[in-house]
ROMARRO-760274 format. One record per atom (N, C-alpha, C): x, y, z; atom name; residue in three letters. Coordinates in Angstrom, 2 decimals. Each point is the difference from the previous one (the first is absolute). Example, Ala and Ser with C-alpha at 12.3 -4.5 7.8 and 13.67 -1.06 7.14 Angstrom:
BEGIN
((13.19,-5.69,7.80),N,Ala)
((-0.89,1.19,0.00),CA,Ala)
((0.90,1.20,0.00),C,Ala)
((-0.35,1.05,-0.72),N,Ser)
((0.82,1.19,0.06),CA,Ser)
((-0.77,1.09,0.73),C,Ser)
This chain:
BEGIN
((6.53,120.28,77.82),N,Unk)
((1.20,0.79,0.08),CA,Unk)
((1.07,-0.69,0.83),C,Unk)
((-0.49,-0.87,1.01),N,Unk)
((1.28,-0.48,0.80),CA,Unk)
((0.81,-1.32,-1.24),C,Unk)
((-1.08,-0.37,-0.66),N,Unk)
((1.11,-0.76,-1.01),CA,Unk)
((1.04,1.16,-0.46),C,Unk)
((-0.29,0.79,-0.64),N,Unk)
((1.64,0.83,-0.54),CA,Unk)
((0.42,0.21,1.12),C,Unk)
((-0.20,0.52,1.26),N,Unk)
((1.11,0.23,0.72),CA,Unk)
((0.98,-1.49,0.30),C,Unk)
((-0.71,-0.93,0.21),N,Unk)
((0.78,-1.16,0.37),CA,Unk)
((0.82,-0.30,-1.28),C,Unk)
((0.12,0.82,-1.04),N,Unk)
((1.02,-0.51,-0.90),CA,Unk)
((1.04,1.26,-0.14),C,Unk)
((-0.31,0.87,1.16),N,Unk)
((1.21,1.17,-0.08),CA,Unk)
((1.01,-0.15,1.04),C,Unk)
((-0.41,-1.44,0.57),N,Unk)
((0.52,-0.91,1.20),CA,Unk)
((1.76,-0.24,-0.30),C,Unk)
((-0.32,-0.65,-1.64),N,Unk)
((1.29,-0.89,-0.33),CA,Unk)
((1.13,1.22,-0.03),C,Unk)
((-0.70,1.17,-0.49),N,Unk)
((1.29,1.09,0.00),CA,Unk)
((0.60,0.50,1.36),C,Unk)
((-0.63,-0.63,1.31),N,Unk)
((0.33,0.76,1.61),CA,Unk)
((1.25,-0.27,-0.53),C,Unk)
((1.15,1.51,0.44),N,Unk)
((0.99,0.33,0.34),CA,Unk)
((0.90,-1.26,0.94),C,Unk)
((-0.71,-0.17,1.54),N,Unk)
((0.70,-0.69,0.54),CA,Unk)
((-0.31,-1.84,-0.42),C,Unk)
((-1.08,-0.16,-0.56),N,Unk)
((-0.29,-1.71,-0.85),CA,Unk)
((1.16,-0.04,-0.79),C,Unk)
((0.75,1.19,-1.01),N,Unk)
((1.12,-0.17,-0.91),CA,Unk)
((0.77,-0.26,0.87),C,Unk)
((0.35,0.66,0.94),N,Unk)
((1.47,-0.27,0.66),CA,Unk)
((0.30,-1.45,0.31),C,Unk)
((-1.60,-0.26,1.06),N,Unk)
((0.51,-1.56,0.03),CA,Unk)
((0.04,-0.92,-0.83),C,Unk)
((-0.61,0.01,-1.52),N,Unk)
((0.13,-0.62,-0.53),CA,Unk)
((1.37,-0.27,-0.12),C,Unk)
((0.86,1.09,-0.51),N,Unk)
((1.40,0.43,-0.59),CA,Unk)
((1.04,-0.49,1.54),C,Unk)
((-0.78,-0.08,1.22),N,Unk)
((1.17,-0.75,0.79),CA,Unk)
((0.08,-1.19,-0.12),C,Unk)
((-1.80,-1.01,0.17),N,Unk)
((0.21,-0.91,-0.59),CA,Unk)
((0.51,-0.95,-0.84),C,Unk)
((0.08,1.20,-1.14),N,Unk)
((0.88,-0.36,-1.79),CA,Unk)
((1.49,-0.32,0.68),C,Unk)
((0.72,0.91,0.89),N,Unk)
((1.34,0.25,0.66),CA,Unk)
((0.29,-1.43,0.80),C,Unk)
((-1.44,-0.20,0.82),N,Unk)
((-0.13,-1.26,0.75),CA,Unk)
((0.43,-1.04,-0.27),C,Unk)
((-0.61,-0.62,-1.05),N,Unk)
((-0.18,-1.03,-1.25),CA,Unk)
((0.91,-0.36,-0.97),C,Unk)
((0.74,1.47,-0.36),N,Unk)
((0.80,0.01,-1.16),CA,Unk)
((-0.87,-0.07,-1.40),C,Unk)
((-1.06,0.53,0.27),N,Unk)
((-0.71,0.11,-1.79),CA,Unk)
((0.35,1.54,-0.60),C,Unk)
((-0.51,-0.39,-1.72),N,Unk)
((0.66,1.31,-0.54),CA,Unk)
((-1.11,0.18,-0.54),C,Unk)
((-1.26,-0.79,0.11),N,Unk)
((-1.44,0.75,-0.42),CA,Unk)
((-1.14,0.25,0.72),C,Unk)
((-1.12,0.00,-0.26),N,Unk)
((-0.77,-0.28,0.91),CA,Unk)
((-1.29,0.67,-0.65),C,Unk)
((-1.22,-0.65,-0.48),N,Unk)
((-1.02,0.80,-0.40),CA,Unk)
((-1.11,-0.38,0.72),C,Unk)
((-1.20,1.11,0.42),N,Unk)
((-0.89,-0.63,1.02),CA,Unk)
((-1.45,0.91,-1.30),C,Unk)
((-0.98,-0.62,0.33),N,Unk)
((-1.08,0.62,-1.19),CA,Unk)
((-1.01,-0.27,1.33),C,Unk)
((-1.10,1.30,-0.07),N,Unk)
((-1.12,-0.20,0.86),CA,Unk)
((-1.25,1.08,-0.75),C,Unk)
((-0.86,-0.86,-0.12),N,Unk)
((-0.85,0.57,-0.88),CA,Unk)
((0.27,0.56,-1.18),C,Unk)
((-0.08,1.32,-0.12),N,Unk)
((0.56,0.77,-1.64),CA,Unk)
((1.04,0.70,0.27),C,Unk)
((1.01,0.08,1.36),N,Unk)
((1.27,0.20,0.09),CA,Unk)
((0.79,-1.41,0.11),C,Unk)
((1.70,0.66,-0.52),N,Unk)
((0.80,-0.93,0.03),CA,Unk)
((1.52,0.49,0.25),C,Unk)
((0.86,0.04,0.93),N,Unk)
((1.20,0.22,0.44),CA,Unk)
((0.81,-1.29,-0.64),C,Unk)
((1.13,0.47,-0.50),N,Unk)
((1.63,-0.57,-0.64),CA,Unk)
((1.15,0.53,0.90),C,Unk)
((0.52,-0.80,0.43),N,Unk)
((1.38,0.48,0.90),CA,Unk)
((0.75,-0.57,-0.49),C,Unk)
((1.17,1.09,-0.61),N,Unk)
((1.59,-1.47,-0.16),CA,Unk)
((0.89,0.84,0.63),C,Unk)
((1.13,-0.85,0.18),N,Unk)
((1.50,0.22,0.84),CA,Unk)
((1.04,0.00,-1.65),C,Unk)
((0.43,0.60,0.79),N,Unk)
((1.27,-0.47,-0.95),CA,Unk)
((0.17,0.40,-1.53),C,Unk)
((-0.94,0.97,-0.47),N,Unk)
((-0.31,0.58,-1.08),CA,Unk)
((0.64,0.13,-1.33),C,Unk)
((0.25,0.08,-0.54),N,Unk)
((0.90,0.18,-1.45),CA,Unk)
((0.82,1.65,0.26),C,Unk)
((-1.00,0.78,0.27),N,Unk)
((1.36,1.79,0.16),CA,Unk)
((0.68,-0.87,1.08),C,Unk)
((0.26,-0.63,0.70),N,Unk)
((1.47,0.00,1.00),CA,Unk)
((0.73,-0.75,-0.71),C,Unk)
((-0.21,-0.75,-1.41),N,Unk)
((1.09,-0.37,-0.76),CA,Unk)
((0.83,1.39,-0.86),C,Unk)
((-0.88,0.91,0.01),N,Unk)
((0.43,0.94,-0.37),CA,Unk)
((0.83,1.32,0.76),C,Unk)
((-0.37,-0.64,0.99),N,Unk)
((0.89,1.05,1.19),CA,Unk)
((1.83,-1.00,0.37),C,Unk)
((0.01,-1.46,-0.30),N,Unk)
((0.55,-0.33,0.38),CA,Unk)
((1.56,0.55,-1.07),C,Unk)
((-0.44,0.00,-1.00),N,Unk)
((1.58,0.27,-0.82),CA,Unk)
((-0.22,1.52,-0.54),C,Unk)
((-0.69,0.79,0.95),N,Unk)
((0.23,1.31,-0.08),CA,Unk)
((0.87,0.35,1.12),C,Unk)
((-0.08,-0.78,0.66),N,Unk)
((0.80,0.28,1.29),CA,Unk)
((1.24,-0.80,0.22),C,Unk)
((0.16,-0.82,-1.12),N,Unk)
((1.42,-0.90,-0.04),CA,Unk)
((0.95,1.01,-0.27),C,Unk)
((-0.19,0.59,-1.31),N,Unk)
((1.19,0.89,-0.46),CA,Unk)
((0.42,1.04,0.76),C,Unk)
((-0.70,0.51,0.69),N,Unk)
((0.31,1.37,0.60),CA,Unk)
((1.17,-0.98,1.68),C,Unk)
((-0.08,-1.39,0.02),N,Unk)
((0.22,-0.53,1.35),CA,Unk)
((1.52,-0.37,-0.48),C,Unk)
((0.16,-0.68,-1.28),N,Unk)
((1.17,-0.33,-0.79),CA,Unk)
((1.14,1.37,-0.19),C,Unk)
((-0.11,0.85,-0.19),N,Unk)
((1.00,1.24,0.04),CA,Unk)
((0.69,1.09,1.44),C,Unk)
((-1.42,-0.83,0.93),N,Unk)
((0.40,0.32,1.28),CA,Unk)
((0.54,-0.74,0.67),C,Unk)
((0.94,-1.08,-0.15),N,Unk)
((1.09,-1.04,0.37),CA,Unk)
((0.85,0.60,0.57),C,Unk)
((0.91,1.22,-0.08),N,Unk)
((1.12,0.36,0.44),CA,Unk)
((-0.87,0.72,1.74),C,Unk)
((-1.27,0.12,-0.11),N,Unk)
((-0.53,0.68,1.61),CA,Unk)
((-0.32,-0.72,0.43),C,Unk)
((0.46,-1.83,-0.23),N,Unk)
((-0.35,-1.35,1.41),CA,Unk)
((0.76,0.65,1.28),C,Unk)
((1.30,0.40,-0.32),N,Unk)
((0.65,0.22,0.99),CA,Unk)
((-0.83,0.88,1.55),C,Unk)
((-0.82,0.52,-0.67),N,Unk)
((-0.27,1.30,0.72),CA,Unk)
((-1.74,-1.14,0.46),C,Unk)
((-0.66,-0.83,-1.00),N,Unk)
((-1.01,-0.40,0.77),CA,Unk)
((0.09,-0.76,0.98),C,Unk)
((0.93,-0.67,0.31),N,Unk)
((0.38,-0.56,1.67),CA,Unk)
((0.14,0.39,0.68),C,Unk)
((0.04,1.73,0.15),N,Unk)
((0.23,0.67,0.86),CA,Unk)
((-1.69,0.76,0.46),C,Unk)
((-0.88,-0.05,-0.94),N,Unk)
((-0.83,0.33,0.13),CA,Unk)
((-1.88,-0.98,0.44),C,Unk)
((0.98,-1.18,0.12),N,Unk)
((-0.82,-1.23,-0.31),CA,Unk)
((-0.75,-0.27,1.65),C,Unk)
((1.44,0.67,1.12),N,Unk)
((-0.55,-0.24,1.61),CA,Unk)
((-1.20,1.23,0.12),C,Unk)
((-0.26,1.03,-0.88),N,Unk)
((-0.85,0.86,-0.01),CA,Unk)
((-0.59,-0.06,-0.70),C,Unk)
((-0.54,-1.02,-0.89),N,Unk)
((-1.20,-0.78,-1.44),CA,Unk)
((-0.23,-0.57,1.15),C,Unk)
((0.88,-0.98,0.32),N,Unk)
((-1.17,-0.52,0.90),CA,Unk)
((-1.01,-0.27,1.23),C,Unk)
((0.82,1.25,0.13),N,Unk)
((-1.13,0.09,1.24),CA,Unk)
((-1.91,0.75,-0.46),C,Unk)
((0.77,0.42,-1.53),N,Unk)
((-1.51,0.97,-0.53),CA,Unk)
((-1.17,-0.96,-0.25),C,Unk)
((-1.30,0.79,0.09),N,Unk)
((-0.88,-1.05,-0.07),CA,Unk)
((-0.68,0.76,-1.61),C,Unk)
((-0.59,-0.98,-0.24),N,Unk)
((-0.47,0.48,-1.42),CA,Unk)
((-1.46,-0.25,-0.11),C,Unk)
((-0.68,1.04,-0.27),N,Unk)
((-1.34,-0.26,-0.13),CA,Unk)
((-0.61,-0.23,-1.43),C,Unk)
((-0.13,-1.26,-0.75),N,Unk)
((-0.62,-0.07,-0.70),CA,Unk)
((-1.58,-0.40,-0.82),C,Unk)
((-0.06,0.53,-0.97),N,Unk)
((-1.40,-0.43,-0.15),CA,Unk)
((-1.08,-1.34,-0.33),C,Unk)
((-0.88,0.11,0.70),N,Unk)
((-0.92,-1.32,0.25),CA,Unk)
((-0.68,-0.42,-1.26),C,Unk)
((0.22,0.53,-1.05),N,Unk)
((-0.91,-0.44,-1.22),CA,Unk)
((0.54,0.78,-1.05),C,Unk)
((-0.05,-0.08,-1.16),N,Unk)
((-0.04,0.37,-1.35),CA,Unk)
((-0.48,1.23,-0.31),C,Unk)
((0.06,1.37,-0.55),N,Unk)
((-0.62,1.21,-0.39),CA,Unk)
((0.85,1.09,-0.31),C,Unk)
((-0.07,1.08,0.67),N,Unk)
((0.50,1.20,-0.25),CA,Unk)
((-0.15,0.80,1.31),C,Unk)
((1.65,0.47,-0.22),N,Unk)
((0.37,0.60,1.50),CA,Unk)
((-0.45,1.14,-0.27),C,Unk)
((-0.18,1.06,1.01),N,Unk)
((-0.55,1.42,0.44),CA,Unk)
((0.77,0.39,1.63),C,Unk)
((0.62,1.44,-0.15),N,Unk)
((0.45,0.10,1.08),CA,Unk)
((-1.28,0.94,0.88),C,Unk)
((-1.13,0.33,-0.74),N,Unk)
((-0.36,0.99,0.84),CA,Unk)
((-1.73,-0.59,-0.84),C,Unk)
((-1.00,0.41,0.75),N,Unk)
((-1.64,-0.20,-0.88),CA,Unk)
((-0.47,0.44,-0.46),C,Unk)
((1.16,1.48,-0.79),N,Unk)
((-0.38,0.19,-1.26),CA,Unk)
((1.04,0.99,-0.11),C,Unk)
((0.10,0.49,-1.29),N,Unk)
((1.27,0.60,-0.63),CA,Unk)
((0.08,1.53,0.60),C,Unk)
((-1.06,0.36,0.45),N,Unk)
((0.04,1.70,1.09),CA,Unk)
((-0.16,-0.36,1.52),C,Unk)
((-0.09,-1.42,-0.04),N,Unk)
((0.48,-0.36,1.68),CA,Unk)
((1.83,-0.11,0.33),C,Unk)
((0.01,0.14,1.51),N,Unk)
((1.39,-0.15,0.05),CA,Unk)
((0.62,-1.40,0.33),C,Unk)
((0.75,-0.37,-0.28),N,Unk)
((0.22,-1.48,0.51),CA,Unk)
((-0.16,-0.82,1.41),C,Unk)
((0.04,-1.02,-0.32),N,Unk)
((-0.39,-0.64,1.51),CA,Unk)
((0.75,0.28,1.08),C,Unk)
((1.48,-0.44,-0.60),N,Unk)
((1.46,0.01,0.41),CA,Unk)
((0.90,0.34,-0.73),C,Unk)
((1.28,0.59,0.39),N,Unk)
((0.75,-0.02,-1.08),CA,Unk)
((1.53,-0.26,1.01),C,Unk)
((1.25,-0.05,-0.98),N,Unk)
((0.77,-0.55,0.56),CA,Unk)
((0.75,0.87,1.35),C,Unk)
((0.14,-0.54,1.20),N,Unk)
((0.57,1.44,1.24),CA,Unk)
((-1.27,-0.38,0.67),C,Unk)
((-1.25,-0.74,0.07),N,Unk)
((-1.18,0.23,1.21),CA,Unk)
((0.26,-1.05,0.34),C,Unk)
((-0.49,0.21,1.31),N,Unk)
((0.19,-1.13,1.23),CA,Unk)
((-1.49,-0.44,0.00),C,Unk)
((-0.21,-1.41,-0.26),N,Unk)
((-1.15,-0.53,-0.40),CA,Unk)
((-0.47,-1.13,1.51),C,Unk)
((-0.94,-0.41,-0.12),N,Unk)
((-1.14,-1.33,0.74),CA,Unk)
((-0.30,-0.89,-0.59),C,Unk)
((-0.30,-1.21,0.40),N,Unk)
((-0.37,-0.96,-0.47),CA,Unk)
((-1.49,0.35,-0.50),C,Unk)
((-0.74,0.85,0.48),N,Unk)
((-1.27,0.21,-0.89),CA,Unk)
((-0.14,1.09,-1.24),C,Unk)
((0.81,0.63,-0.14),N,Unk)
((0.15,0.83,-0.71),CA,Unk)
((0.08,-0.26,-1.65),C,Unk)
((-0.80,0.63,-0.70),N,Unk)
((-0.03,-0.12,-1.67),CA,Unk)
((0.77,0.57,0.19),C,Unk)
((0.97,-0.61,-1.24),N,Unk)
((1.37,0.34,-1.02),CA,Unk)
((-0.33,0.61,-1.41),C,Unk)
((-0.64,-0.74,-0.21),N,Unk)
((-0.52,-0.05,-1.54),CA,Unk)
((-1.26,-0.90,-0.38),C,Unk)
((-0.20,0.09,-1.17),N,Unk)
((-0.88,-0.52,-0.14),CA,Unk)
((-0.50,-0.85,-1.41),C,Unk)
((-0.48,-1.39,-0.46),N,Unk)
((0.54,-0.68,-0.72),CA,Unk)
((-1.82,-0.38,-0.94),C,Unk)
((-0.02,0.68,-1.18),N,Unk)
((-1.34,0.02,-0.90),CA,Unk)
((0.25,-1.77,-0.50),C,Unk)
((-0.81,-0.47,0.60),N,Unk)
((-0.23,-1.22,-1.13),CA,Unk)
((-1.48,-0.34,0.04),C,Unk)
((-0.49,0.22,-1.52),N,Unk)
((-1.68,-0.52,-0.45),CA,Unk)
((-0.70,1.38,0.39),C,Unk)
((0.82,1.08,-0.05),N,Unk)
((-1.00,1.80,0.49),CA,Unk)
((-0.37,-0.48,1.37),C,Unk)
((1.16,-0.78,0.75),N,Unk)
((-0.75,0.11,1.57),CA,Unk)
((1.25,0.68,0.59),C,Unk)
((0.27,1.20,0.53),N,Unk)
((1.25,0.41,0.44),CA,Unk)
((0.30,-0.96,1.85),C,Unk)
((1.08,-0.34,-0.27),N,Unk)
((0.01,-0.85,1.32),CA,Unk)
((1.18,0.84,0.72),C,Unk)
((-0.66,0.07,0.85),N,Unk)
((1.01,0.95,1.28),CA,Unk)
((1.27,-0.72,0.39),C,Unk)
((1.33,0.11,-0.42),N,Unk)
((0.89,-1.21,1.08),CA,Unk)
((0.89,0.54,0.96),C,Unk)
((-0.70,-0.51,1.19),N,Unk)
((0.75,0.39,1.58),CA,Unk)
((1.86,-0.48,-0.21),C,Unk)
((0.04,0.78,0.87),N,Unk)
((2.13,0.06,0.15),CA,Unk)
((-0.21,-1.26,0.78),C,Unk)
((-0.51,-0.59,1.23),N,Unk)
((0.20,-1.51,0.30),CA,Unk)
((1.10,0.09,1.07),C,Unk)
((0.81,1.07,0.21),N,Unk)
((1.22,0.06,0.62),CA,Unk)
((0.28,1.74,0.41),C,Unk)
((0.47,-0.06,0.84),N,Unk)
((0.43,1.25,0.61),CA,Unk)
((1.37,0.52,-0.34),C,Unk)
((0.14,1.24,-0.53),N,Unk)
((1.18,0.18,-0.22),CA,Unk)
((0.33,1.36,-1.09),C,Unk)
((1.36,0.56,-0.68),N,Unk)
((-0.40,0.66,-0.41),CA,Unk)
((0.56,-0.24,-1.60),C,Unk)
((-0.86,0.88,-0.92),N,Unk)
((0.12,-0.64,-1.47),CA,Unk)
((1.65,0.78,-0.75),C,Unk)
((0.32,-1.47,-0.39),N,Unk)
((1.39,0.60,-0.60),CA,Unk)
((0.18,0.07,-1.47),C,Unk)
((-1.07,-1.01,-0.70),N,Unk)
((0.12,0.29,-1.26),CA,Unk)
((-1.40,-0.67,-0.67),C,Unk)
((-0.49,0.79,-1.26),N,Unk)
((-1.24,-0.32,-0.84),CA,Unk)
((0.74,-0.95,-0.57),C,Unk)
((-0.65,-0.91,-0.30),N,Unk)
((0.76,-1.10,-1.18),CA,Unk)
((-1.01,0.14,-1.67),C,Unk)
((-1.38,0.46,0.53),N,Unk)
((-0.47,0.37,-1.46),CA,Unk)
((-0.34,1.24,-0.28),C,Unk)
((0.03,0.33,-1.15),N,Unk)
((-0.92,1.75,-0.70),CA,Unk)
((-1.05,-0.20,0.08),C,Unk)
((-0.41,1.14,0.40),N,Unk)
((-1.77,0.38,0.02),CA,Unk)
((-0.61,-0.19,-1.34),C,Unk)
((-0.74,-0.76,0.07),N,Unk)
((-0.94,-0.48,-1.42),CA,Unk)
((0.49,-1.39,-0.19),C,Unk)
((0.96,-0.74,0.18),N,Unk)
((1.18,-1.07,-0.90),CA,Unk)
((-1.33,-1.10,0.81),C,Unk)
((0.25,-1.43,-1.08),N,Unk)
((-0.56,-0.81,0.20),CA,Unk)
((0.50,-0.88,0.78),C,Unk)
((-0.21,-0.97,1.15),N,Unk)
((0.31,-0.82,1.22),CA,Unk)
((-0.59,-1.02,-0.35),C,Unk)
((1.08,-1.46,0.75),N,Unk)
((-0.44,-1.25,-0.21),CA,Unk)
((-0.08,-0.44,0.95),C,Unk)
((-0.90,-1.48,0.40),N,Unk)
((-0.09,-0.37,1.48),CA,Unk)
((1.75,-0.13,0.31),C,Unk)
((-0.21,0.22,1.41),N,Unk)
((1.33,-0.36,0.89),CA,Unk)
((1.02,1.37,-0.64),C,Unk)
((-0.08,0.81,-0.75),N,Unk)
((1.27,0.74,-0.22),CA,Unk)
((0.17,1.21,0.88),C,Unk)
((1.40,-0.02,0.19),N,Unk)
((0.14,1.20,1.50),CA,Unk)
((-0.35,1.64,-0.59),C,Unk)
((-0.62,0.19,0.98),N,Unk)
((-0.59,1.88,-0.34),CA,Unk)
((0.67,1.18,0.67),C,Unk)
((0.56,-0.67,1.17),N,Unk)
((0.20,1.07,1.05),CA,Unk)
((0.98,-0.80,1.22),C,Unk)
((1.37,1.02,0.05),N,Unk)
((0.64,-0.77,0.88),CA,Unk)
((0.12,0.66,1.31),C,Unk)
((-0.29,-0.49,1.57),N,Unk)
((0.29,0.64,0.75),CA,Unk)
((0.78,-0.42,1.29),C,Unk)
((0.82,1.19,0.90),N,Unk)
((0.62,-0.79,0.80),CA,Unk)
((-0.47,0.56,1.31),C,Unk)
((0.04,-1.38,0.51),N,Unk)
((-1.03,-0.45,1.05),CA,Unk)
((0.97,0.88,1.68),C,Unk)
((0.99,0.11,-0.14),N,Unk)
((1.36,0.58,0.46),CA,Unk)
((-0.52,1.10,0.01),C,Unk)
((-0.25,0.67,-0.63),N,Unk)
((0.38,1.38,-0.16),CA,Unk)
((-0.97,1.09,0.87),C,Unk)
């Protein structure tokens, strides 16, 4: 029996992460590791974010006449910190659909604190806020699919 457990190894939660900082480390966009009769695939850089990219062109092209107004808003972008997600899956604001959410926008959060939470491979991965502060805006819908590195949650650290 300890052989199957040592192959429920490759799926540890925190083994993905580092792999996926590593990948960040390195600059790779794959990465496959096989151990016994399991086998993990990691990529970066996926094909849906080609598809997010010119969904989000057009809507950016008609909003030209409100540059004026984003320079004014840019000394308060940037001070926000953005928490995004560590891997590939599907966002969840709460651990299950009759739970209440982790956070929502108006709470004054901790650096240890779940935000949300990010399904990739049926392993729900908890992701901590990382930063203190309070949440000013969701950047995704509950259920919507997430890519490594894309921002989830913006908060200001100010506030």
């Amino acid at each position: 029996m300890s052989g199957s457990q040592q192959s429920f190894d490759v799926f540890d939660v925190r083994k993905i992460r580092k792999l996926i900082s590593l990948m960040q480390e390195n600059d790779l966009t794959e990465i496959d590791l096989k151990h016994a009769d399991s086998a993990v695939r990691i990529k970066r850089g996926g094909e849906v974010a080609s598809y997010s990219a010119p969904a989000v062109a057009p809507p950016v092209a008609p909003a030209a006449p409100a540059q004026p107004v984003a320079p004014a808003e840019s000394a308060e972008e940037a001070r926000m910190i953005v928490v995004k997600s560590p891997m590939v899956g599907t966002f969840y604001l709460a651990s299950s659909p009759d739970s209440p959410p982790f956070a929502k926008v108006g709470d004054r959060i901790g650096p240890e604190k779940t935000v949300c939470i990010v399904e990739a491979m049926k392993v729900f991965n908890e992701i901590p806020a990382g930063v203190s502060g309070q949440i000013v805006a969701m950047l995704v819908e509950n259920g919507a699919p997430v890519e490594f590195g894309q921002p989830l949650i913006k908060v200001d650290p100010g506030a």
